[in-house]
N, C-alpha and C positions, 0 to 999 in steps of 0.2 A: 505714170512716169516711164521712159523709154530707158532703155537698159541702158545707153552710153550716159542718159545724164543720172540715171540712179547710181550710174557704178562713180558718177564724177564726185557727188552728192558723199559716196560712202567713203572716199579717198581722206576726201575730206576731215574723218572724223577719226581716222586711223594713226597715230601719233610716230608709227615707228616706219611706218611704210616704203619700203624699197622705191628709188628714184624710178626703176624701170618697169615699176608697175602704175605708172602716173598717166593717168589719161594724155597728156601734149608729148611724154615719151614714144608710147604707142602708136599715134597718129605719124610719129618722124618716122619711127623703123620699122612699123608691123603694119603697111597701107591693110585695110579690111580685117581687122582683128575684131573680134568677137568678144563678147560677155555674157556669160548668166546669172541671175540674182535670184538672190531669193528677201521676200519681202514679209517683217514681223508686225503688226499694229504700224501700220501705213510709214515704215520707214526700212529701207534696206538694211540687211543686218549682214549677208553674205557676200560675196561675187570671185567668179571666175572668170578671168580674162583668158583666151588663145587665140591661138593664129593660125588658123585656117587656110590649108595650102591644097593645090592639087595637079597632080604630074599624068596627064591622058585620063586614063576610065582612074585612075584612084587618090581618093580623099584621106587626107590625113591631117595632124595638128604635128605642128614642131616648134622650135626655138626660134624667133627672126634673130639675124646678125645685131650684134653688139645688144641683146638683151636678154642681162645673164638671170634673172629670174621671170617665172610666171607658175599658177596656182592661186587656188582657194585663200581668199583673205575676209577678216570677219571684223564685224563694229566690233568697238571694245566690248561693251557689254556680252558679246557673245563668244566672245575671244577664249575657249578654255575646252577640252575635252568632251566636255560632255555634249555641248551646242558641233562639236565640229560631228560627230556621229551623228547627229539628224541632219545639219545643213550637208555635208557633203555629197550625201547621196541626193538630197533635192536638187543642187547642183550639177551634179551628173547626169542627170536622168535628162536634161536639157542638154547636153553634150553630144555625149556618147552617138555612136553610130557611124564615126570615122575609121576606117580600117587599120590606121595606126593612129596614137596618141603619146607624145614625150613632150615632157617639162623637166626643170629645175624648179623646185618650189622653195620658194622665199624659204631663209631660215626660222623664221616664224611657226613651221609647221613641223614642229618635231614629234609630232606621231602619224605615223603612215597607217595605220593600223584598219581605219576606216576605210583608207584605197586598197588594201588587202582584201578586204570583203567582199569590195565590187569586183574583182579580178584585177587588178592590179600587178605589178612587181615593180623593186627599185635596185636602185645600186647607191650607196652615200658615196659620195664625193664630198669633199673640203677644200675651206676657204680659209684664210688666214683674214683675223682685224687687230686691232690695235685698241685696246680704253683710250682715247685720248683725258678722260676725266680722272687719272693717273698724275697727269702732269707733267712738263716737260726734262725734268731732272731723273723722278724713275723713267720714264721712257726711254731719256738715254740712258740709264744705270745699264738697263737691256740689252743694249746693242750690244754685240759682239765689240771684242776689246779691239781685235784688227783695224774694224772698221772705224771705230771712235778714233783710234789712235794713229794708224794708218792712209788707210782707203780714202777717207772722206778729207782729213788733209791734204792730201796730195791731189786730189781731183780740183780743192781749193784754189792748188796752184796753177792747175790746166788752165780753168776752165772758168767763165760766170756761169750763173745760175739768173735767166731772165725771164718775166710774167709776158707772155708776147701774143697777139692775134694773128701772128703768119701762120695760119693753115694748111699752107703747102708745105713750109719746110718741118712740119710735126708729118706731117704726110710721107716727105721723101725720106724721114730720117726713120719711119716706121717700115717703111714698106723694105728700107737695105737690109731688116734682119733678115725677112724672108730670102731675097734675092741673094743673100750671103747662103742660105742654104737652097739656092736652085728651087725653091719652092712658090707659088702664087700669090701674093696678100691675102689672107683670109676674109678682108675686106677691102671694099672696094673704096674708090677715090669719091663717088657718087654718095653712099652710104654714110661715110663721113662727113659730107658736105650738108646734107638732110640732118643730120645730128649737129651738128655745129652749128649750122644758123637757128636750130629749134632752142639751144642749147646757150648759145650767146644771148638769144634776143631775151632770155631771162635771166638774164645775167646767174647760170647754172653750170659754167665750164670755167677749167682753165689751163692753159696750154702753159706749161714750163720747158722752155728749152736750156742746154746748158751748152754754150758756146765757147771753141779755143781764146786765150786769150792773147793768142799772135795773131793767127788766122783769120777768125770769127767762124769756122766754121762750126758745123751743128754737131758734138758728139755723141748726145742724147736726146729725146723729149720725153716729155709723158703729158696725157689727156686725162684730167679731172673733172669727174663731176662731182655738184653740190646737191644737198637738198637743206633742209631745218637741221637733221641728224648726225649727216655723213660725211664725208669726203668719198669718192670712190676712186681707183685710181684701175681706169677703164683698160686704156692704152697704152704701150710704152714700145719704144724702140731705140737703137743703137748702133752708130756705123760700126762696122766688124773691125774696120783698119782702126778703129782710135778707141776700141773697147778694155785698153790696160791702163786708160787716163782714169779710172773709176767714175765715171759723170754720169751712169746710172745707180750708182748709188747715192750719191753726193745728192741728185736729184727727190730719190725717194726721201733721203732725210729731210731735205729743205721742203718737199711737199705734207710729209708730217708736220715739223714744225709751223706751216699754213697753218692747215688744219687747226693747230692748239689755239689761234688768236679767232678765229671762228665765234662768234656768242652762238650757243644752244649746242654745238655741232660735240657731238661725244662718240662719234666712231671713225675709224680710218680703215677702210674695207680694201684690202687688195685685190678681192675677187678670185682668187684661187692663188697657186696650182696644183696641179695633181702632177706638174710634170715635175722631176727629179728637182734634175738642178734651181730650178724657178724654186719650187720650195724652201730647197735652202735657204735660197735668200731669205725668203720672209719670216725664216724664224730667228736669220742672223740680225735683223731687228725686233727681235723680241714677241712676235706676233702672237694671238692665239689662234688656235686649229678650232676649226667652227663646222658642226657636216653640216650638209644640207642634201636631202633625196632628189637623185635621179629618179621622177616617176614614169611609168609607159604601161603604155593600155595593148593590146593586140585582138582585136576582133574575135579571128582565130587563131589558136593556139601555135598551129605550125606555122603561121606567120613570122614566127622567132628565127626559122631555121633560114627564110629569106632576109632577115633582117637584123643577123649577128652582125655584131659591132658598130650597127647603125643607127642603132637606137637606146 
């Protein structure tokens, strides 16, 4: 069995599986990514997916755009401590030999312990999610009283809240945050296009816009994906001139309460931040703080000194 269709084979059997470690995810945003497995009594029990990059004479593994995890993922049956201490280093031993190596690893893997051994180091970083299997009453219990009481009424009055397939205008309304701060999209117009038609054609996105209700203009969007588990709530952006209407909030509420009509779907993942104010927000909806390991590998040791804060 060939490592792409072993790793497709083991996805398969994986119940809680992050959307961005899915084989048709991968093929969108990581062209020539990579897997290693490892195989128990003729059935994959392991795999590592990365993404293999290289800039002149040097190779290395990094994160692709808009794919906020990757690492070691295990069949259920092997899914627990003690199985990740033998598979991981089988694993790696197929890896290794990049000069540099960084991941975010699935929150699934909360002991680093065995990447330690191999020479490893991390940093935790956090994500905020939400129970959706809470219910819609505590979830709003949650919210911040502002926002219940305030925020999200008054945006009511702005603005709708529409399910839409204009691609461009989740585009232009993402790309003015940047541009409000003199800054370059962090993604590209291309990048997003490759994700969204991957992403539509299985009916696994969904674009909420939230438009004035004189104007029609766009004051907010946000980019969801689905899978069986999740909502993820990838994207989001906001013109800077109409950001006191609250239609980024208004947005993430009406994007949770999606989520709850969902059958199976029992988490609402934000996907971070570690930035200040971004945080805020997600605990002014009640979120929980979830880490997840920044892992990185360095060949050599003094590699670090080239490659502070870049990895």
């Amino acid at each position: 069995m060939s490592g792409d269709t072993a790793y497709t084979a083991l996805c398969r059997e994986i119940p809680d599986l992050p959307i961005f470690l899915e084989p048709w995810y991968l093929d969108a945003l990581a062209p020539g990514w990579k897997v290693a497995t490892v195989e128990k009594g003729g059935k994959t029990v392991a795999a590592w997916p990365y993404f293999p990059k290289r800039k002149g004479p040097v190779s290395f593994v990094t994160m692709p755009v808009l794919v906020r995890f990757m690492g070691p993922v295990f069949h259920p049956e092997f899914d627990h401590e003690k199985q990740w201490y033998k598979l991981i280093p089988e694993l790696w031993v197929q890896i290794k030999g990049y000069l540099v190596f960084r991941q975010d690893a699935p929150y699934s893997l909360t002991n680093w312990l065995p990447l330690y051994w191999l020479g490893f180091f991390q940093y935790t970083r956090y994500s905020y999610t939400i129970d959706l299997r809470q219910g819609r009453e505590a979830i709003w219990a949650h919210v911040a009283g502002d926002y219940r009481q305030q925020k999200i009424p008054k945006a009511r009055e702005a603005v709708t809240v529409e399910s839409s397939d204009d691609l461009e205008a989740f585009i232009q309304v993402h790309d003015q945050t940047f541009r409000h701060q003199s800054l370059p999209s962090p993604v590209s117009r291309d990048t997003i296009s490759r994700l969204d038609a991957a992403a539509a054609a299985r009916g696994q996105r969904r674009i909420l816009l939230a438009r004035d209700r004189q104007s029609g203009q766009v004051h907010a969007g946000l980019y969801l994906l689905i899978n069986d588990h999740s909502v993820y709530m990838l994207m989001a952006g906001s013109d800077p001139a109409l950001r006191t209407s609250g239609a980024s909030i208004l947005l993430t509420w009406e994007a949770i309460e999606w989520a709850l009509t969902l059958p199976g779907v029992r988490t609402f993942d934000f996907l971070g931040s570690m930035i200040e104010p971004i945080e805020r927000v997600r605990r002014q909806f009640g979120a929980r703080q979830v880490p997840f390991f920044r892992i990185s590998y360095l060949r050599w040791k003094w590699l670090a000194l080239l490659f502070r804060g870049k990895i």
